[in-house]
MARZA-928724 format. One record per residue (C-alpha): residue in one letter; x, y, z. Coordinates in steps of 0.001 Angstrom, whole numbers, plus 524288, in hexadecimal, padded with zeros to 5 digits. Each point is the difference from the previous one (the first is absolute). Layout:
// MARZA-928724
AXYZ/...
//
This chain:
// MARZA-928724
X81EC687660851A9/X7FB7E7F2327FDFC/X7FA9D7F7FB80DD3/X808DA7F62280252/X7FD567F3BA7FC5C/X7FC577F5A080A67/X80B597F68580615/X8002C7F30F7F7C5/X805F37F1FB804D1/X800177F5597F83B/X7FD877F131807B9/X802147F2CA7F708/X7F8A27F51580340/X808507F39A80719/X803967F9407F261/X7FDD68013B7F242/X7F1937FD217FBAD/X7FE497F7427F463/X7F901808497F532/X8088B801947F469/X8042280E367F772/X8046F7FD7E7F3C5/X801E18065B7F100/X7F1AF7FB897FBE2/X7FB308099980B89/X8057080CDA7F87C/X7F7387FF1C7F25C/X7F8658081B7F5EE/X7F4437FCF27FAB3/X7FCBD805BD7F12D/X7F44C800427F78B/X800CB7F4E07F624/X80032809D37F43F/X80C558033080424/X806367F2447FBCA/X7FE678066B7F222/X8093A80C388045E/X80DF67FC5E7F8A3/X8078F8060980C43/X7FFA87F21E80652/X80BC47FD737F4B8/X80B41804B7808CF/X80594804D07F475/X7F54680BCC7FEC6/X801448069E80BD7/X801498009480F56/X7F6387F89B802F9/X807BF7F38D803E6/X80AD1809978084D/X7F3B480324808E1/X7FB8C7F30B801BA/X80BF57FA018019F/X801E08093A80BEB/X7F5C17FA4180667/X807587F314801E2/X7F9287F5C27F964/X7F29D805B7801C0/X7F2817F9427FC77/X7F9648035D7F459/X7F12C800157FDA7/X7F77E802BC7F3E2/X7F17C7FF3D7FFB7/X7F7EF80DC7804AF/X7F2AD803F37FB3E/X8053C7FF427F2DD/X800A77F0B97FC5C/X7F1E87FBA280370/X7FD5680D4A7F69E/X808E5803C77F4D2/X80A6B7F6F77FD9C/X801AB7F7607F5CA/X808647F2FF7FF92/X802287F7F17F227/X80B9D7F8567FCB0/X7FBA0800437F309/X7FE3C80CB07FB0E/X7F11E8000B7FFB4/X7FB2980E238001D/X7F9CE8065480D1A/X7F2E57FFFA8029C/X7F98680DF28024B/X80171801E780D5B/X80EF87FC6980289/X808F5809CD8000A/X80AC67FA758003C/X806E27F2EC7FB09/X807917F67F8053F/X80A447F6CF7F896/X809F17F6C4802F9/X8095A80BAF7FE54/X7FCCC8057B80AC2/X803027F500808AE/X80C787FF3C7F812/X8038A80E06804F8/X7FC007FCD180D8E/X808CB7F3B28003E/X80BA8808F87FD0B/X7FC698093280B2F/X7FD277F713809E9/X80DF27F8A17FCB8/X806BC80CF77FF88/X7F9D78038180E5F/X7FBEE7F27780793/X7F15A8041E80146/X7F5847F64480005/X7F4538013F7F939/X7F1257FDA28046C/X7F5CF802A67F47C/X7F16D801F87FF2F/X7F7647FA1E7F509/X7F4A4803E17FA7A/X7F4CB7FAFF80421/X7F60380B957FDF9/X7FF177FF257F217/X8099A7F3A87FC09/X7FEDB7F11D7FEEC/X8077B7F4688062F/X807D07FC887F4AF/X804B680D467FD8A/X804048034A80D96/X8066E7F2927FFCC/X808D68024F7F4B8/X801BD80D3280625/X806BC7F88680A38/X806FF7F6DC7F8BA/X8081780B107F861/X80292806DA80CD4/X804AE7F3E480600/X808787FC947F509/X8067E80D577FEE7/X800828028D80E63/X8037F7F248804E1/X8013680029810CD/X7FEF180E127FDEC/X7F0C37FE787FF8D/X7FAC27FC9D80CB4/X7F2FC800B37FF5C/X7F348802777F8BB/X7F33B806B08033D/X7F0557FD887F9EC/X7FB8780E547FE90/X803C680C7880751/X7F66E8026980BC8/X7F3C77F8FC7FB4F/X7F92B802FC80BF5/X7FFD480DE77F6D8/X7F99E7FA3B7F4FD/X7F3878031C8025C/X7FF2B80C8D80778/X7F4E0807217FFE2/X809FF80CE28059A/X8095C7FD9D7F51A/X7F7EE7FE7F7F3CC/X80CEB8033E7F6B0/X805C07F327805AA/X7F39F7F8057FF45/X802FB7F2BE7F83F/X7F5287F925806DD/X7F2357FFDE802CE/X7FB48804C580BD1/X7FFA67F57E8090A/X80DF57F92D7FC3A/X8056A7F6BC80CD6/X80A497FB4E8045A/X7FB2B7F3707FC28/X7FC2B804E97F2E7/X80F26804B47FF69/X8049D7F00580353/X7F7AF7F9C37F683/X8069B807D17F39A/X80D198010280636/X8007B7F17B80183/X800E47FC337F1E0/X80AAB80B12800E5/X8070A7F9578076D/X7FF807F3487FB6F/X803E6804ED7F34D/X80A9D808038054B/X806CC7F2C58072F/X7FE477F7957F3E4/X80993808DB7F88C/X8082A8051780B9A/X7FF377F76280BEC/X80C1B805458068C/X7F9C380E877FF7C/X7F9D88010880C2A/X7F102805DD801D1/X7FE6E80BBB80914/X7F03480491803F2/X7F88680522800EE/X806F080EBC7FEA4/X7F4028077B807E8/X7FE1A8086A80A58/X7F27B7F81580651/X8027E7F53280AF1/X7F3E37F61B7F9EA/X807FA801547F401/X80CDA7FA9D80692/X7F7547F50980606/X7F9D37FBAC7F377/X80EE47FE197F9C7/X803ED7F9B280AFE/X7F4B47F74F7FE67/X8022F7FC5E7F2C0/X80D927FAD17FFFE/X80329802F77F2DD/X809B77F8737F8D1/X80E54803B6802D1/X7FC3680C9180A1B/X80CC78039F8073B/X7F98180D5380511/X7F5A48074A80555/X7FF6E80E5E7FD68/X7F97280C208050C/X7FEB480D9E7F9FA/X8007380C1380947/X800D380EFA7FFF6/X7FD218047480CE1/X7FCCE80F467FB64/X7F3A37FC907F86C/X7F516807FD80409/X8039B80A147F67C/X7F60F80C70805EE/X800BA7FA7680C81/X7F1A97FE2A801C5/X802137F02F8002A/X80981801BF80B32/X8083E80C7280469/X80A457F811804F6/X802DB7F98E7F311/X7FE0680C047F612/X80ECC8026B7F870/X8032980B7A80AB0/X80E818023A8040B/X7FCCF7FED280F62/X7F79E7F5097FC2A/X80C337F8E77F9C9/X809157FFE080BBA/X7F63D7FE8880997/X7FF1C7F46680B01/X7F3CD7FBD17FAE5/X802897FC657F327/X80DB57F8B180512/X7F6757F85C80901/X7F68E7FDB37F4FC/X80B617FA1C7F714/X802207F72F80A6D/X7F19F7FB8E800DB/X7FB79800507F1F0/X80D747F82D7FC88/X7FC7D7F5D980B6F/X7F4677FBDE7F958/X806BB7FE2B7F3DD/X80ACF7F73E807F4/X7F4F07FAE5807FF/X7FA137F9417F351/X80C5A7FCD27F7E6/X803557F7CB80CE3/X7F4A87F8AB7FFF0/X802A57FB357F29A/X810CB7FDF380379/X8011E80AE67F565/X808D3809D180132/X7FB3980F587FE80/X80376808987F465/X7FC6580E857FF54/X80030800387F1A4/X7F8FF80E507FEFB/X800FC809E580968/X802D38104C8034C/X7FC4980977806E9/X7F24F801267FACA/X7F9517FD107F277/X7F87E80D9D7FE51/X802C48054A7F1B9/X8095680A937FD44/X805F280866809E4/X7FD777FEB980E0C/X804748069180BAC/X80B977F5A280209/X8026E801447F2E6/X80FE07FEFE7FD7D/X8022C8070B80F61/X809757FBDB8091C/X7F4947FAC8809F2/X7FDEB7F6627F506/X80D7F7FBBF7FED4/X801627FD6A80DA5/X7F12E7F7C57FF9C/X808D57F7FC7F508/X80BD17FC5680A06/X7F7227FBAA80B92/X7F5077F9EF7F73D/X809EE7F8A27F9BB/X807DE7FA0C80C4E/X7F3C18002680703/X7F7D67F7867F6AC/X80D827F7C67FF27/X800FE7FD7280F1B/X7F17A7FC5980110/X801CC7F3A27F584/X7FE02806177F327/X80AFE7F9C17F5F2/X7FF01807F77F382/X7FABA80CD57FE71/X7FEC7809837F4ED/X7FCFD80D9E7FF69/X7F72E804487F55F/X8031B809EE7F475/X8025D8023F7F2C0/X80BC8806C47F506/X7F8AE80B477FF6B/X8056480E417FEFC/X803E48064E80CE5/X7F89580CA27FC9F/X7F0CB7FA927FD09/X8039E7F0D680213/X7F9DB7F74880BBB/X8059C8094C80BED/X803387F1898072A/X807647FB567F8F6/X80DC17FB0D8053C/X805A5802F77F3A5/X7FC6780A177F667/X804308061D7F18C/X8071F80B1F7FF0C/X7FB968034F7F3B2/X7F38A807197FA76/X7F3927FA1780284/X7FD227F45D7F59C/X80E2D7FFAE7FC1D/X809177F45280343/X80D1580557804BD/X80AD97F7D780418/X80296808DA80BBE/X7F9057FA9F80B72/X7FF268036D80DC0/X7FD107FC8680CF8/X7F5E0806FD80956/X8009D8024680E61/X7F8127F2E1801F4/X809D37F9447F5B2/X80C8D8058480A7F/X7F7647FACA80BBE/X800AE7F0DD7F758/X80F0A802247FC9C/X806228021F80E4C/X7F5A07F4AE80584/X805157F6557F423/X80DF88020D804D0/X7FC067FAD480C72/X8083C7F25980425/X7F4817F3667FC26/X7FE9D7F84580CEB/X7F4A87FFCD809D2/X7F9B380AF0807D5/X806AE8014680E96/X7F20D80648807C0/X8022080DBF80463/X7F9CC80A3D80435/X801C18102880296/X7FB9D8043080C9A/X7FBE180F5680190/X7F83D801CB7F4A4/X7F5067FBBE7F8C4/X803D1803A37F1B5/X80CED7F9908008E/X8024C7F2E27FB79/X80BDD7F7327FF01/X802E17F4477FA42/X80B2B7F6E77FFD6/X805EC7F4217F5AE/X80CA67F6458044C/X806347F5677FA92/X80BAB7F9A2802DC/X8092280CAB7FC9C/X7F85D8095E807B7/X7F58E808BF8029C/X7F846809DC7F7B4/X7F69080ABF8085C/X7F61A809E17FA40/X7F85E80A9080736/X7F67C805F47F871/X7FCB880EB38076C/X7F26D805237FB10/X8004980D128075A/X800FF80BE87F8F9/X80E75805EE7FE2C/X7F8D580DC07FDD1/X7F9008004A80ECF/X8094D7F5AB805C7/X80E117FF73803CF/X807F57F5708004D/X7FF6D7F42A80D60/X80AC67F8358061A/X801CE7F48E7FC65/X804967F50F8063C/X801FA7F44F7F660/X8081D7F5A2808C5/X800D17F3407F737/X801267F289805EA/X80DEA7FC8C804D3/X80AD77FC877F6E6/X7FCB4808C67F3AD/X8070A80D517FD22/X7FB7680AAF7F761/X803ED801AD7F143/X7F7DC8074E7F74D/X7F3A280A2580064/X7F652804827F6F8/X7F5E680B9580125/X7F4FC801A57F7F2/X7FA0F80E688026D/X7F98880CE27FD0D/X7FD8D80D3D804F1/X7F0E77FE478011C/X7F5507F3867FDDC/X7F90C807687F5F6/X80B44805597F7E7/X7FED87F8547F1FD/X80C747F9D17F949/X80773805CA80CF9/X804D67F306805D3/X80E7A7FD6A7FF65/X805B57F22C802DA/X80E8F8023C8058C/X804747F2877FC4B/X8071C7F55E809CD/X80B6E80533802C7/X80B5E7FB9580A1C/X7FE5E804A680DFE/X806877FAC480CB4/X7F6888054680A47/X7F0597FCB780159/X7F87980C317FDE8/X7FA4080603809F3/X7F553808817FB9D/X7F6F47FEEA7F809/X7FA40809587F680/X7F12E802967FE3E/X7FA7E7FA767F2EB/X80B5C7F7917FF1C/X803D07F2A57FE14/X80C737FC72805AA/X8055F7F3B97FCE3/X80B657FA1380619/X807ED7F5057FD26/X807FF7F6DA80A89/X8091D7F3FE7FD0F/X804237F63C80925/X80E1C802FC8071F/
//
C-alpha cells in the first residue's frame, strides 16, 4: 500500500499582491515554417478548436528555422538555395482568419541570419496589415547569442567571435526599417537565453521596443555531464531544485527588463531543448512541470509566455510539442491533438484573469500552490509533484479568505510521472464542498466566488 501522503495547509498572504495572470500567459510558440502549414485556415482542420480552448492564448513564430531556411517575398521571386520554405502574404492572410476566429495575438520573428532590412520590413508590413491589433510584437532573429556557436556548428550563421554588440549594430537598421513601415508594431529583443545579451538591448533603445524577452529550457544538459540536476530526467523535472532555479534564472530576466521599465516576455521556452526524445518526453512529470512553470513564471512578473513546438506527427514528430498530428509522419491531417503538456495549458487557461493572492503549502517541499482573484472571486492551484505510484494521497486543508464559497473543481492526473500520453484532465466541474485531499501527481484546482 502507498505511504500516506504528508498533511497539507494552505495560508494566503494578508491581501492580494499586485502581479497580474492573464490570456497572454497560456501561449505556444511554433517554428516559423509552420506559417506555411494551410491548417491555420479554420476551415482545414482542428487546429483553431485547440487553440481556441486555450482562451485567447499568445502566439509566437520564429525558432531555429527563420535565421536558417525561410524565405519571405511579396513578389514571387524564387528562393534562394538554402530556404526551405516560403513565405507569402497568404500566409498572413490565413493567420488573420485564425487569429479572428480564436482571439490570439501574434508575436513574430524575422530573419536576420540570412535576410536584409527591407525584406524583413515588408515582412512586417503584410503581417501588420492582415493581422491588424492581432500582431503585437516583432522580433530581430531567433537567439542570436546562437549564431556563432562553436557547439552547434549546424546552426552557425556567424563567424566565430559574433557579440552582442555585433548583434545591435545589424539589428538596428532592422529596426529602423521595421518602424518606418509599421510604427504601431511594437519591437521585442533580444529573444536569447545570455544576460549581456539582455543588457546590450536594453542599452540600445531601439525604435518602438515595447518588450524584453528571454529564452529558457531549464532541462538542457542533455547527457548530464554539464549539470546532473538539469539533464531531461523525470525526478529531475519535478524536483525542488529546478522550481527554485525557475525562480532565479526568471529574476534575472525581470531584474533587467525593470531596469529598462520593460515588461518581460518568455517568448520560447519547455522543458528542455535536447533533440528528439528525452526522458520527460510526452510523461505525466512533464505535464505537471507545464502547470507550475506556467503559473510560476506568471506570479514572478513574466507577461507572455509561449511554449515551444511544432505540427509535427505524434508518432516521430518533436516529442514536446503541445500539440501534435495524428496522422503519419510527413502527412498533414486535419485531426489534431493535444498532449499531456497541451491538458496541463488547457485547465491553467480556464483559470479567472486577475492578480496572484501569495500563498503557500506548508508540509511539503514538492507541492506548490498558487492563487488568481478579481473582483468575482478566487481561483487556487496546487500543483503535487510526488509520485502517485510510491505515494498516497495528504489532507488537505485549503481554507480561503472569508466571504468566498466553493463552486467548481478540476483535477489534472495520472497513475505514474513516467507513464507517456497517461494524463487525464477531469474538467471544472460543479462542486459545493472544498476538497480535502489531495492526490499525488495531481493538480487540483479549485474555484471560489464571492457570497
Amino acid at each position: 500500500m502507498d505511504a500516506p501522503g504528508p498533511a497539507l495547509t494552505a495560508t494566503f498572504a494578508a491581501e492580494p499582491g499586485n502581479r497580474p495572470f492573464g490570456s497572454a500567459n497560456v501561449g505556444l510558440s511554433f517554428e516559423a515554417r509552420d506559417l506555411a502549414d494551410e491548417r491555420w485556415d479554420p476551415a482545414n482542420g482542428y487546429l483553431d478548436e485547440l487553440v481556441d480552448a486555450l482562451d485567447e492564448p499568445s502566439l509566437r513564430f520564429g525558432g531555429n528555422s527563420v535565421d536558417r531556411r525561410i524565405w519571405w517575398t511579396s513578389t514571387g521571386e524564387p528562393a534562394p538555395d538554402w530556404a526551405d520554405t516560403t513565405l507569402t502574404p497568404a500566409d498572413f492572410e490565413r493567420l488573420a482568419l485564425f487569429t479572428t476566429h480564436t482571439g490570439a495575438t501574434v508575436t513574430l520573428v524575422v530573419n536576420l541570419g540570412r535576410g536584409d532590412a527591407a525584406r524583413a520590413a515588408d515582412y512586417v508590413k503584410h503581417a501588420h496589415e492582415a493581422l491588424g491589433e492581432a500582431l503585437v510584437g516583432v522580433s530581430i532573429g531567433n537567439e542570436p547569442n546562437g549564431f556563432a556557436l562553436a557547439s552547434q556548428p549546424r546552426l552557425q550563421v556567424r563567424e566565430e567571435g559574433y557579440s552582442a554588440s555585433d548583434f545591435i549594430a545589424e539589428a538596428r537598421p532592422f529596426a529602423e526599417a521595421i518602424h518606418a513601415v509599421a510604427p504601431d508594431v511594437g519591437l521585442v529583443g533580444p529573444g536569447t537565453f545570455d544576460a549581456p545579451w539582455w543588457r546590450a538591448f536594453g542599452d540600445a533603445e531601439l525604435p518602438g521596443t515595447v518588450a524584453m524577452s528571454q529564452h529558457w529550457y531549464p532541462l538542457w544538459s542533455c547527457t548530464g555531464a554539464g549539470e546532473p540536476r538539469a539533464e531531461p530526467t523525470v525526478a529531475n523535472i519535478v524536483s525542488p531544485w529546478l522550481h527554485d532555479r525557475a525562480a532565479f534564472i526568471l529574476g534575472m530576466g525581470l531584474d533587467t527588463a525593470d531596469r529598462y521599465d520593460l515588461p518581460l516576455w518568455l517568448e520560447e521556452t519547455g522543458p528542455t531543448s535536447c533533440s528528439g526524445g528525452t526522458g520527460t518526453s510526452r510523461t505525466h512529470a512533464q505535464a505537471l512541470w507545464t502547470s507550475d512553470f506556467t503559473l510560476h513564471a506568471a506570479s514572478l512578473g513574466v507577461r507572455r509566455a509561449n511554449h515551444h513546438g511544432m505540427i509535427d506527427a505524434c508518432e516521430g514528430g518533436a516529442p514536446m510539442s503541445p500539440l501534435c498530428d495524428s496522422g503519419a509522419f510527413g502527412s498533414r491531417s486535419p485531426d489534431l491533438r493535444g498532449q499531456a503538456n497541451y491538458l496541463a495549458l488547457l485547465q491553467v487557461a480556464n483559470l479567472r484573469a486577475g492578480d496572484f493572492w501569495p500563498v503557500r503549502i506548508s508540509g511539503d517541499t514538492g507541492v506548490y500552490a498558487y492563487a488568481i482573484t478579481d473582483d468575482d472571486g478566487l481561483d487556487v492551484v496546487v500543483v503535487n509533484f510526488n509520485d502517485p505510484a510510491t505515494t498516497g494521497s495528504s489532507p488537505l486543508n485549503l481554507a480561503p479568505p472569508a466571504g468566498l464559497e466553493v463552486t467548481h473543481a478540476s483535477v489534472l492526473w495520472a497513475d505514474t510521472l513516467d507513464v507517456r500520453n497517461g494524463t487525464s484532465l477531469i474538467p471544472w466541474s460543479p462542486t459545493t464542498s472544498v476538497p480535502d485531499r489531495l492526490n499525488a501527481g495531481s493538480v487540483l484546482a479549485v474555484r471560489f466566488e464571492r457570497g
